[in-house]
C-alpha positions as a Markdown table, in Angstrom:
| # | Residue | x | y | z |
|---|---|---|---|---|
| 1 | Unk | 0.0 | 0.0 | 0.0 |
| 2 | Unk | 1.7 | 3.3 | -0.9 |
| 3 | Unk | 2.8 | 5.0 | 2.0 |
| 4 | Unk | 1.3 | 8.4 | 3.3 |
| 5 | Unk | 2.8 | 11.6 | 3.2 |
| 6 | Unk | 3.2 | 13.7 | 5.7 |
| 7 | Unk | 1.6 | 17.5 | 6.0 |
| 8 | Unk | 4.1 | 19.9 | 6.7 |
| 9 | Unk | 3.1 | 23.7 | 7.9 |
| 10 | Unk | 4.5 | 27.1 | 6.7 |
| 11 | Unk | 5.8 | 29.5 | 9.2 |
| 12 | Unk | 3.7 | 30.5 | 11.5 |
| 13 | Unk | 2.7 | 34.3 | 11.3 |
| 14 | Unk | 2.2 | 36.2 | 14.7 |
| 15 | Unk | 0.0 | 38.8 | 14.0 |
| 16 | Unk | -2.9 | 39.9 | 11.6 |
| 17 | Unk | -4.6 | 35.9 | 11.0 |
| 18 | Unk | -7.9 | 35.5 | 10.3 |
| 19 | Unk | -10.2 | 33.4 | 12.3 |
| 20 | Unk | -10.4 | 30.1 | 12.3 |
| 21 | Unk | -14.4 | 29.4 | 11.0 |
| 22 | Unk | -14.3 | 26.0 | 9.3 |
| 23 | Unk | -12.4 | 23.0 | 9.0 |
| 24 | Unk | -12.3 | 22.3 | 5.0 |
| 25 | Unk | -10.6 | 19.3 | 3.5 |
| 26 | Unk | -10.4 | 19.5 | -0.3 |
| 27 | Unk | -9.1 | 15.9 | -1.8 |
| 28 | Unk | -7.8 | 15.3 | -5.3 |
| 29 | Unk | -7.1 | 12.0 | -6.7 |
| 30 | Unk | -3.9 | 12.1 | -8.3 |
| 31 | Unk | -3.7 | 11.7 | -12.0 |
| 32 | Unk | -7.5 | 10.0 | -11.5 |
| 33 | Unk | -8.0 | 8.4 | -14.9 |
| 34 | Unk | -4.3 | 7.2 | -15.8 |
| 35 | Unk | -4.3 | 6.2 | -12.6 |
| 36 | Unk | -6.7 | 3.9 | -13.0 |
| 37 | Unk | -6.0 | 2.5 | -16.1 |
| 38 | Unk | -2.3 | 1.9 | -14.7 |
| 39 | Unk | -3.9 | 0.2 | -11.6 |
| 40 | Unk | -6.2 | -2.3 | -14.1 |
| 41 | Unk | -3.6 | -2.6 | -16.5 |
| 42 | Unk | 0.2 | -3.6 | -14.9 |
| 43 | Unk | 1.7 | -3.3 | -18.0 |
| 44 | Unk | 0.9 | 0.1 | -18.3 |
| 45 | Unk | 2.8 | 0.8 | -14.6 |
| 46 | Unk | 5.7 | 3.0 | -15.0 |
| 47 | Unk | 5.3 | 4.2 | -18.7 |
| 48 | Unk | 4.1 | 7.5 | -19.7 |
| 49 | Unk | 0.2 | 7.2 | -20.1 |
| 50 | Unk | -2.3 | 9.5 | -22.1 |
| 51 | Unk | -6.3 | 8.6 | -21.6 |
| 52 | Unk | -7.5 | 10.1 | -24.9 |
| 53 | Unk | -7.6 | 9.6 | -28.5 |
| 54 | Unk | -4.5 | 9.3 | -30.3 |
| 55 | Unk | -5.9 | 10.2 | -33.9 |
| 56 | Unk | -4.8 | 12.9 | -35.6 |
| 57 | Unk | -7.5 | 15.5 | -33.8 |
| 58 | Unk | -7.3 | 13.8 | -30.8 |
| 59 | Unk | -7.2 | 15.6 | -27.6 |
| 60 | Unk | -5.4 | 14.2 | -24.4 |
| 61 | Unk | -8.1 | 13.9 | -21.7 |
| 62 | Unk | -5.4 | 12.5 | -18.6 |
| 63 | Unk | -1.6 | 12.0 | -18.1 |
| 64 | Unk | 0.0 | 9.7 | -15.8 |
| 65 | Unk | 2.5 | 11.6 | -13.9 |
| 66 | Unk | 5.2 | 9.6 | -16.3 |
| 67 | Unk | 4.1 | 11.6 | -18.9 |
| 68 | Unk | 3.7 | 14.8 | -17.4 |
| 69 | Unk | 7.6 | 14.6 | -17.0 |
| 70 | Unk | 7.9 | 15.2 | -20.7 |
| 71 | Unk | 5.4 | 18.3 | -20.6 |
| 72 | Unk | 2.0 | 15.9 | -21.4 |
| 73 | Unk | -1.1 | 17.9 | -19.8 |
| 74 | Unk | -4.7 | 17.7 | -20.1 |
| 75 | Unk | -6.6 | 19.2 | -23.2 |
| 76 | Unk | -3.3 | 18.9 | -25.0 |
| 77 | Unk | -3.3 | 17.8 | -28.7 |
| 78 | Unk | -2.8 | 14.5 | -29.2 |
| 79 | Unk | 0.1 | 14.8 | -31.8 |
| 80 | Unk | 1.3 | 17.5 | -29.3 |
| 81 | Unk | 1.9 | 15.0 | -26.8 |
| 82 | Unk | 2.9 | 12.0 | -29.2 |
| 83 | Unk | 6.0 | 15.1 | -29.8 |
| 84 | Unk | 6.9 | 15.9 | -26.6 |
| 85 | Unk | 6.9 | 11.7 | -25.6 |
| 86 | Unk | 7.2 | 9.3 | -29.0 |
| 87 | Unk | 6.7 | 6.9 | -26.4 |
| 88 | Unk | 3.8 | 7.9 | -25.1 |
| 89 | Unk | 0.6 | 5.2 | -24.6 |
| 90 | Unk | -2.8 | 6.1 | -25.3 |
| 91 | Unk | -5.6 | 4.7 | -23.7 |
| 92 | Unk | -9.3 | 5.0 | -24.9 |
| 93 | Unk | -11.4 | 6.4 | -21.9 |
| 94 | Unk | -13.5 | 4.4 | -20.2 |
| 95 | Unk | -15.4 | 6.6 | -18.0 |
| 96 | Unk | -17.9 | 4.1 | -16.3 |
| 97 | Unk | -15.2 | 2.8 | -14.8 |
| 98 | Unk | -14.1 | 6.1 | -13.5 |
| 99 | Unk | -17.7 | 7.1 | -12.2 |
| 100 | Unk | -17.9 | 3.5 | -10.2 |
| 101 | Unk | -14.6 | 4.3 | -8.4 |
| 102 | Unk | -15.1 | 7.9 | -8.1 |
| 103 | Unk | -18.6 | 6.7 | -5.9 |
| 104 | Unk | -16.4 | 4.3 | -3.8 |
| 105 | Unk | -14.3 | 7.3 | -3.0 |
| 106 | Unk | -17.8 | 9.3 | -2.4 |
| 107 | Unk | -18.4 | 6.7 | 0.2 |
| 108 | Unk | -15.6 | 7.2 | 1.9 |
| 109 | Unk | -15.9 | 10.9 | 1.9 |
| 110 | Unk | -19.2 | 10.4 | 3.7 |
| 111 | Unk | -17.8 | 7.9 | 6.8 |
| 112 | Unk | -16.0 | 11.5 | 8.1 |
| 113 | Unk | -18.6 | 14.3 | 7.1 |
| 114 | Unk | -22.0 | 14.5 | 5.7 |
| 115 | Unk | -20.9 | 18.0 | 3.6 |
| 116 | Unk | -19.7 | 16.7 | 0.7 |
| 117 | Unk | -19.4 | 19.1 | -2.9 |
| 118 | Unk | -17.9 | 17.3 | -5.3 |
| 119 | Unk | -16.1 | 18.9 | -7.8 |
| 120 | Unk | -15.7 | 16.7 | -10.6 |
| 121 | Unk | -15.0 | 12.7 | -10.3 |
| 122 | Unk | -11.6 | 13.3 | -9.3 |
| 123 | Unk | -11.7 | 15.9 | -6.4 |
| 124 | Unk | -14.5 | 17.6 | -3.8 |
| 125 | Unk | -14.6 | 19.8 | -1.1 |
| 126 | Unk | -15.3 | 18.1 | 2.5 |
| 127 | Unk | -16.3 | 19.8 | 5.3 |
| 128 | Unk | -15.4 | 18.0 | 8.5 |
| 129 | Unk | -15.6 | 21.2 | 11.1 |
| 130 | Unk | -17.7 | 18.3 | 13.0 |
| 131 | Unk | -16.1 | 15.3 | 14.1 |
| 132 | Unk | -18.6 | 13.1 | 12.9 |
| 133 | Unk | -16.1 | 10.0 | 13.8 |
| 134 | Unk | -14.3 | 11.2 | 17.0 |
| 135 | Unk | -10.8 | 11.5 | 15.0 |
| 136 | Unk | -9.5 | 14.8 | 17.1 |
| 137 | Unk | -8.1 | 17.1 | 14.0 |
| 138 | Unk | -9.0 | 17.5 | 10.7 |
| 139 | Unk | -5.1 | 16.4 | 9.5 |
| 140 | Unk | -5.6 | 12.9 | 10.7 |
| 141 | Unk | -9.2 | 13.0 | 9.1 |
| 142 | Unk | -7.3 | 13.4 | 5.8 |
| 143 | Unk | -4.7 | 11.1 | 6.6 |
| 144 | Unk | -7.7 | 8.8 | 7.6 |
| 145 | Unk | -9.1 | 9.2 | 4.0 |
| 146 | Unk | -6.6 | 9.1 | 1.7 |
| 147 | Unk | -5.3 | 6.0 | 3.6 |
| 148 | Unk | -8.9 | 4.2 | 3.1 |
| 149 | Unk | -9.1 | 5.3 | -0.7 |
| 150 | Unk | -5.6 | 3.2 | -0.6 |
| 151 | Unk | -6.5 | 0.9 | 0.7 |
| 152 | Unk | -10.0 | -0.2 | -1.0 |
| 153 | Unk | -9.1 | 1.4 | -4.4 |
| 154 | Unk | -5.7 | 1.0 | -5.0 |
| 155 | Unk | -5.2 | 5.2 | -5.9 |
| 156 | Unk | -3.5 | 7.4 | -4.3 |
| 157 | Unk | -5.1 | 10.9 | -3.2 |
| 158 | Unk | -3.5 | 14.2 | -2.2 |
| 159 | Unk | -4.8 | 16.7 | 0.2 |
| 160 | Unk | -5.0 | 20.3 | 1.6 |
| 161 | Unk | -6.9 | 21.4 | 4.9 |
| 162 | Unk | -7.1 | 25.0 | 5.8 |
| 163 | Unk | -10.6 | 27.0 | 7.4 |
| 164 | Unk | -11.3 | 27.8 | 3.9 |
| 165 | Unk | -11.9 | 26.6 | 0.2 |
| 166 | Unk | -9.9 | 28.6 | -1.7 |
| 167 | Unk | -6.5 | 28.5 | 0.9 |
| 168 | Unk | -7.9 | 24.3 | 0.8 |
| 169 | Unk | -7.5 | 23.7 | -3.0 |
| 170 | Unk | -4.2 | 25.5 | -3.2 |
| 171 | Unk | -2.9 | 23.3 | -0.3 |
| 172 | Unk | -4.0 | 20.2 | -1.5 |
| 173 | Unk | -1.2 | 20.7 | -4.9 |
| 174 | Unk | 1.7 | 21.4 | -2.3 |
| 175 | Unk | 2.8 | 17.6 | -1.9 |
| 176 | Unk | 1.2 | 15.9 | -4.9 |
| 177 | Unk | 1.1 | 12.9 | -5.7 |
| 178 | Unk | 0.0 | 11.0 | -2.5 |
| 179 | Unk | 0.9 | 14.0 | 0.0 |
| 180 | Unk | -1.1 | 16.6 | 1.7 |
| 181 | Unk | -0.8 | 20.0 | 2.8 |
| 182 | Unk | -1.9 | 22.1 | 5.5 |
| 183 | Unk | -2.5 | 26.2 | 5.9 |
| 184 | Unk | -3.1 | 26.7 | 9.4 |
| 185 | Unk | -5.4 | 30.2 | 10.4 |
| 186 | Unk | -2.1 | 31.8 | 11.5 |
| 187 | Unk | 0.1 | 31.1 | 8.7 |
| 188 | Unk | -2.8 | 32.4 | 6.1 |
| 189 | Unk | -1.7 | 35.8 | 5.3 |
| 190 | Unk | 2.2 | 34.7 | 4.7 |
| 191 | Unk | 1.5 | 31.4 | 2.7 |
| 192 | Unk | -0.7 | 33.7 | 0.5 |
| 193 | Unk | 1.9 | 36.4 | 0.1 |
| 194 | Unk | 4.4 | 33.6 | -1.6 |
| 195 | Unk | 1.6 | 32.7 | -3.9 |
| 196 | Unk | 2.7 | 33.2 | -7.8 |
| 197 | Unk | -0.3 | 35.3 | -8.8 |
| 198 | Unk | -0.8 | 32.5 | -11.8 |
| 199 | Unk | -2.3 | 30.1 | -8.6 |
| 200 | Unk | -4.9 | 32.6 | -7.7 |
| 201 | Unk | -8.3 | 30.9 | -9.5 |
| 202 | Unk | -9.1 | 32.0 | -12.9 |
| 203 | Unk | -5.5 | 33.6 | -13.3 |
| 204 | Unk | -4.8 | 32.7 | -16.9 |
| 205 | Unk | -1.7 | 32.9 | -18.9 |
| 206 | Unk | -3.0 | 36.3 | -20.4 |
| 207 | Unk | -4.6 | 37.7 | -17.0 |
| 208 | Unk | -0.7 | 36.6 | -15.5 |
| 209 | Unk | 0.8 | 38.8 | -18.3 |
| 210 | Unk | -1.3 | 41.6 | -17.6 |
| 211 | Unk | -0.6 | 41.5 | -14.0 |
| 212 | Unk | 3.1 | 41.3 | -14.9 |
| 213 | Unk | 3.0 | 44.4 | -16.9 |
| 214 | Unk | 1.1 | 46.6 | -13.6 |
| 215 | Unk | 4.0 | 45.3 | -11.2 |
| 216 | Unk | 1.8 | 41.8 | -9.6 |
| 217 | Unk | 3.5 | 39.2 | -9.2 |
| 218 | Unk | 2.5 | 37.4 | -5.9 |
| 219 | Unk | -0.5 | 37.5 | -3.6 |
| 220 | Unk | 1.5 | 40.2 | -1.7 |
| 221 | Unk | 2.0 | 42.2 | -4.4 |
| 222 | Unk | -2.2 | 41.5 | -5.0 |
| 223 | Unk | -2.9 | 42.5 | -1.3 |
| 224 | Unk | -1.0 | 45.3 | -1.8 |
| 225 | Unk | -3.7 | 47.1 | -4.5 |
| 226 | Unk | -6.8 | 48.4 | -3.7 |
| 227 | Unk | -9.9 | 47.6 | -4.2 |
| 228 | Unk | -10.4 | 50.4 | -6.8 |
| 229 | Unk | -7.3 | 49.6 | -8.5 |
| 230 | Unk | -8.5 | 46.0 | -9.0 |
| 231 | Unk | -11.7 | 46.5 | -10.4 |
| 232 | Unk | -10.3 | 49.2 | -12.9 |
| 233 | Unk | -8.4 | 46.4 | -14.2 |
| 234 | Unk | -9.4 | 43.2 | -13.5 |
| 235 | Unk | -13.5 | 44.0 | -13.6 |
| 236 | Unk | -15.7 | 41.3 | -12.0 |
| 237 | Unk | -12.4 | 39.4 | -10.5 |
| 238 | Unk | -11.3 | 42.0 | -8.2 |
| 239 | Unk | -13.7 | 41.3 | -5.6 |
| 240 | Unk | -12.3 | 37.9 | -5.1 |
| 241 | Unk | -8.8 | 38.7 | -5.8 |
| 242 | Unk | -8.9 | 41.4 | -3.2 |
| 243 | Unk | -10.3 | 38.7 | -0.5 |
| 244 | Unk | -8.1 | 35.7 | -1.8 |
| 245 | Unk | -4.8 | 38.1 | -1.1 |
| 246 | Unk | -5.9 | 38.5 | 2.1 |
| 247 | Unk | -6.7 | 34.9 | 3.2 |
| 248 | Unk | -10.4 | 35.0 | 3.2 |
| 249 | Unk | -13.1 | 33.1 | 1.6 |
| 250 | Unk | -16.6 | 32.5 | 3.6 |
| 251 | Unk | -18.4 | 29.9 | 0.9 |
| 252 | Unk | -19.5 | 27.0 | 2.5 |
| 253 | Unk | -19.5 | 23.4 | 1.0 |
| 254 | Unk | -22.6 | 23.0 | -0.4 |
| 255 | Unk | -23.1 | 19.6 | -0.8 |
| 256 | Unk | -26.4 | 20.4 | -3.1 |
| 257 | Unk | -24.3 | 22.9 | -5.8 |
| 258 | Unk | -25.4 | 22.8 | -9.2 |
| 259 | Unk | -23.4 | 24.0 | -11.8 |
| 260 | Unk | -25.1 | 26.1 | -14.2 |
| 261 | Unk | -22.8 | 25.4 | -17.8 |
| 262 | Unk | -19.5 | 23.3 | -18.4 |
| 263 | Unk | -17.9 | 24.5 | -21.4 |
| 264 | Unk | -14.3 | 25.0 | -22.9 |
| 265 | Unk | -12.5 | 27.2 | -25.1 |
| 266 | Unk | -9.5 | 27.6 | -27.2 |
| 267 | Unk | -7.5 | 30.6 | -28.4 |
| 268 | Unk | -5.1 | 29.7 | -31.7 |
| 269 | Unk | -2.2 | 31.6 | -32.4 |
| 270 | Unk | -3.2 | 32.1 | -35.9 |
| 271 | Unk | -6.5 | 33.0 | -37.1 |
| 272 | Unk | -8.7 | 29.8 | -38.6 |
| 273 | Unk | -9.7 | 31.2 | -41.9 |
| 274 | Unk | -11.2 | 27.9 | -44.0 |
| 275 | Unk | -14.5 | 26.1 | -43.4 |
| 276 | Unk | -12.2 | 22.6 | -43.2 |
| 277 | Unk | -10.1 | 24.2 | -39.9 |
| 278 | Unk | -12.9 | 26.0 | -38.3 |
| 279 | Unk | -14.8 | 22.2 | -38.4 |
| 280 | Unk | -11.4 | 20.6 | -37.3 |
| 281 | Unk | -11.0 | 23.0 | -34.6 |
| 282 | Unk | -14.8 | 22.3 | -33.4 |
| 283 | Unk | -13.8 | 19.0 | -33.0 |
| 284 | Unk | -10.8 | 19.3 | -30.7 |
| 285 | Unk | -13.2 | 21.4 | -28.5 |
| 286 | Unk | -15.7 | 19.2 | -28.1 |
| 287 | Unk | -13.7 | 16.1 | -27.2 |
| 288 | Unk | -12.6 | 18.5 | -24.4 |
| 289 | Unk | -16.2 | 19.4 | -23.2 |
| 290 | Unk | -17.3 | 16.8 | -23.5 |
| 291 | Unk | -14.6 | 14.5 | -21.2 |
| 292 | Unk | -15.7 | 17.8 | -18.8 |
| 293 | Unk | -19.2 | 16.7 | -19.0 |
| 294 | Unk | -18.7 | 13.1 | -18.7 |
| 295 | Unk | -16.3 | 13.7 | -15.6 |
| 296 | Unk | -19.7 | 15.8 | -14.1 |
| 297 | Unk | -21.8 | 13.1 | -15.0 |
| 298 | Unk | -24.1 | 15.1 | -16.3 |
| 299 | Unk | -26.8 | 16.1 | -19.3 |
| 300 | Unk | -28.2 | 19.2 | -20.9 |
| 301 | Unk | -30.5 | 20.5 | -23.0 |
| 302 | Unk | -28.5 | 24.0 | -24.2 |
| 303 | Unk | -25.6 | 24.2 | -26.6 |
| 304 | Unk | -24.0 | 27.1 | -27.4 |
| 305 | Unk | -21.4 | 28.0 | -29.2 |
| 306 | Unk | -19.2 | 31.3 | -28.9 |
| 307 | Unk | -16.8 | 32.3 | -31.7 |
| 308 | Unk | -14.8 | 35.4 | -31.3 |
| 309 | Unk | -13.0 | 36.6 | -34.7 |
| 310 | Unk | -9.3 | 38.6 | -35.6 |
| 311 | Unk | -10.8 | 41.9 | -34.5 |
| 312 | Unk | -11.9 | 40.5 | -31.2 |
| 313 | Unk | -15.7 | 41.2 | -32.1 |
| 314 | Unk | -17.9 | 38.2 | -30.8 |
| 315 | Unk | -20.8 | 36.4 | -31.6 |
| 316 | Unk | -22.8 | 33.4 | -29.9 |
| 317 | Unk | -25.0 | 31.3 | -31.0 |
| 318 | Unk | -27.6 | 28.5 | -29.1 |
| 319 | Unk | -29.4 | 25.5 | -29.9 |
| 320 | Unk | -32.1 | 24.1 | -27.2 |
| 321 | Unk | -33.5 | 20.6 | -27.4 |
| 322 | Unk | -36.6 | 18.8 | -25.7 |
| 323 | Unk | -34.6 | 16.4 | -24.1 |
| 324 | Unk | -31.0 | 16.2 | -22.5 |
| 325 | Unk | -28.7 | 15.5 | -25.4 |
| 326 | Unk | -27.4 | 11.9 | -25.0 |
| 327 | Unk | -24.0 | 11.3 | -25.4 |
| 328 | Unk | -21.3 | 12.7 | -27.2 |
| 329 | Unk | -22.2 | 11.8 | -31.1 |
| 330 | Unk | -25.4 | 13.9 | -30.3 |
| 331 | Unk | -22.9 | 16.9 | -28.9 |
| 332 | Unk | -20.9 | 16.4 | -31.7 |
| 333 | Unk | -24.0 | 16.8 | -34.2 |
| 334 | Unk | -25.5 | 19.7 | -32.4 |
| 335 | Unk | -22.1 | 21.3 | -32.3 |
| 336 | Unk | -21.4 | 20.8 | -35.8 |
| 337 | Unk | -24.7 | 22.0 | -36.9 |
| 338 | Unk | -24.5 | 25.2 | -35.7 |
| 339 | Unk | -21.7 | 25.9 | -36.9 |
| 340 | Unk | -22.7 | 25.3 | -40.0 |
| 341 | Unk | -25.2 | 27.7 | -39.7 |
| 342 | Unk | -22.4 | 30.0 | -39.8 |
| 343 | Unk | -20.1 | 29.0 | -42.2 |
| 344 | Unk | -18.4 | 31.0 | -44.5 |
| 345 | Unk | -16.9 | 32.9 | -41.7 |
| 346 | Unk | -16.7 | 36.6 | -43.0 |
| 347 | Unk | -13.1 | 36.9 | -41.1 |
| 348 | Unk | -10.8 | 35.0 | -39.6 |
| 349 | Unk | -11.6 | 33.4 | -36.4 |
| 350 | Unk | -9.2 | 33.6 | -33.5 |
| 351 | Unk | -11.6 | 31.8 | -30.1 |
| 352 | Unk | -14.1 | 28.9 | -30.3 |
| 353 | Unk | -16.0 | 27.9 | -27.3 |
| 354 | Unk | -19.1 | 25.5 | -26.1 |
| 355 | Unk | -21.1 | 25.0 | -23.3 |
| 356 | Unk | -24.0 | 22.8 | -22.5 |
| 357 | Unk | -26.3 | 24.5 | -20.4 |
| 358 | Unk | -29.9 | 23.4 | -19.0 |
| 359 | Unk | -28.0 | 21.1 | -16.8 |
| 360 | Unk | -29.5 | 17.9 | -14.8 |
| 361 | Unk | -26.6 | 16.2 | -12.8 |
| 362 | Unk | -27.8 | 12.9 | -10.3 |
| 363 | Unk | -27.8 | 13.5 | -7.1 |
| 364 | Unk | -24.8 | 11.1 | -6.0 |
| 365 | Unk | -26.3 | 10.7 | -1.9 |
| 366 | Unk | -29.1 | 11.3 | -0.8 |
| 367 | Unk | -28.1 | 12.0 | 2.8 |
| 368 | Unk | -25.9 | 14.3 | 1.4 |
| 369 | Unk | -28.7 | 16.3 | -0.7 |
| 370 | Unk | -30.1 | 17.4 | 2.6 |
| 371 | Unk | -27.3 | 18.1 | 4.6 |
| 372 | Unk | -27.3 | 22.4 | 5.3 |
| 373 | Unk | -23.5 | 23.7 | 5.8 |
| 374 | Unk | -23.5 | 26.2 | 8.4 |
| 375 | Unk | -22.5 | 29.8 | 7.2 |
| 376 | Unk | -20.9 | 30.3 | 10.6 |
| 377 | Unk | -20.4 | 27.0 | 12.7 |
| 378 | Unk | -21.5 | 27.5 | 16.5 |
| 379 | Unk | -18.8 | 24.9 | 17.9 |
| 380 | Unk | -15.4 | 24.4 | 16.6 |
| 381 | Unk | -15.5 | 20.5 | 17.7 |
| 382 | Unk | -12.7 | 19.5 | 15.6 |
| 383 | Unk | -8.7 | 20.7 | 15.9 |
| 384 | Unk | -6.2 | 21.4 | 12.9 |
């Protein structure tokens, strides 16, 4: 059984710590569906593994930590990863298996808390301010877990516990694969300051840039703008980056959250200017939504697709159906045919996006779908 890392602290900071409100666990399987396939498979053990299509417009959906050595990500090209690794094995998804083991993991999850938000198949938010099994701290609750996944799954997990979500999911990439991390209240405001702004959610490669060019760099260098400053250049984000640089983040788990869309999109470094790459391109995003949707376990009724051309001018477009599309050769039509509906393109193209909308997702626990997190919990039962 793979042996459990250990969860070291940061410095602790004397002054200027927020309070402690919550005890938030956020777990992350590592490299979930490579993982698996390297767990059912021992010959694929040790070599550089890519769930995905290998075909010429094939888009890597996973990558075993073998091949993320040689630069392999998610949402990479196929023949972009085949470059970087000539040895690289593909592996056709086979996302029933995923969603069985991902509900074995669910049911461990709920032996320690009954406020679960998953996240995806692969990672949720847990809530374990109450010590529902006696354990004493919420470190050895996640030592507890990602011992159990171990042992009845044969995966490794990693881990990050803090008294918030976003200082939880930050932690829990410290130590992977199979470690954890935790962010105790006092060390908050200094483990934030260290932060590369490109951690902070929703900082892209281009939002990083423009940061760079206005002097931000870190969280300190974040905490250190105003709130005016932010939202003259960062909009709707500067709310939340103004809070995150400073430690603080009062969402609860929500163990009932519906997402409203999952979507993806893709900026080219050159402009798609004929019919053939615009429906090429169409289908390297929808093998990419699509694993997003199938990781959700989910359905919808809305597709829409957003197209942004060379001049930056946009344009979207939506198709609704009667019933939840199906599975992905349904997407694929509806994706297609819209596009179509739009083809010639007057200029060239430099963004295509979809999202499926109108979402139903199951409700993975029915305990769970009941269970209220507390905004502000009245006893603080459980230690870091």
């Amino acid at each position: 059984m793979p042996s459990i890392g250990h969860a070291p602290t940061i410095p602790a900071m004397q002054s200027g710590t927020p309070p402690a409100r919550r005890k938030i666990i956020h777990i992350d399987m590592d490299a979930f569906f490579a993982s698996v396939e390297q767990r059912d498979n021992p010959a694929l053990r040790g070599k550089p593994v890519a769930v995905g299509g290998s075909a010429l417009r094939g888009v890597v959906a996973a990558a075993s930590y073998e091949a993320r050595v040689f630069g392999v990500r998610s949402a990479m090209p196929s023949v972009t990863a085949k470059r970087r690794c000539p040895q690289l094995v593909f592996v056709p998804p086979r996302f029933e298996v995923y969603k069985s083991v991902s509900q074995q993991i669910r049911q461990i999850f709920a032996r320690y808390t009954d406020l679960i938000e998953p996240l995806s198949l692969d990672e949720a938010y847990l809530d374990v301010t109450r010590d529902k099994q006696g354990v004493g701290s919420a470190i050895r609750v996640a030592e507890h877990i990602r011992r159990e996944i171990s042992a009845e799954t044969g995966l490794t997990a990693s881990a990050g516990i803090s008294y918030n979500k976003f200082l939880a999911k930050i932690a829990s990439d410290q130590n992977k694969p199979n470690g954890q991390f935790v962010v105790l209240p006092q060390d908050a405001l200094a483990f934030v300051a260290t932060l590369p702004a490109r951690r902070f959610y929703g900082v892209g490669p281009r939002t990083a840039e423009r940061m760079a060019r206005l002097g931000i760099h870190t969280g300190a260098d974040l905490r250190a703008q105003s709130l005016g400053f932010l939202q003259q250049h960062f909009g709707k984000a500067a709310e939340y980056l103004y809070r995150a640089s400073r430690g603080e983040d009062q969402r609860p788990v929500r163990p009932d959250r519906q997402r409203k869309s999952i979507g993806g999109e893709r900026t080219w470094a050159q402009d798609l200017q004929q019919d053939a790459e615009l429906v090429a391109a169409l289908d390297a995003i929808i093998d990419i939504v699509w694993e997003r949707i199938a990781r959700q376990s989910a359905s919808g009724r809305t597709l829409t697709l957003k197209m942004k051309f060379a001049d930056f001018q946009q344009i979207t477009r939506a198709r609704s159906l009667d019933a939840p599309i199906p599975d992905r050769a349904s997407f694929a039509a509806v994706a297609h045919g819209i596009l179509a509906g739009l083809l010639p393109v007057p200029r060239g193209v430099r963004l295509l996006g979809l999202s499926l909308s109108g979402l139903e997702t199951p409700v993975a626990d029915a305990g769970a779908a009941h269970a209220v997190a507390e905004p502000v919990p009245a006893q603080y039962l459980l230690e870091f």
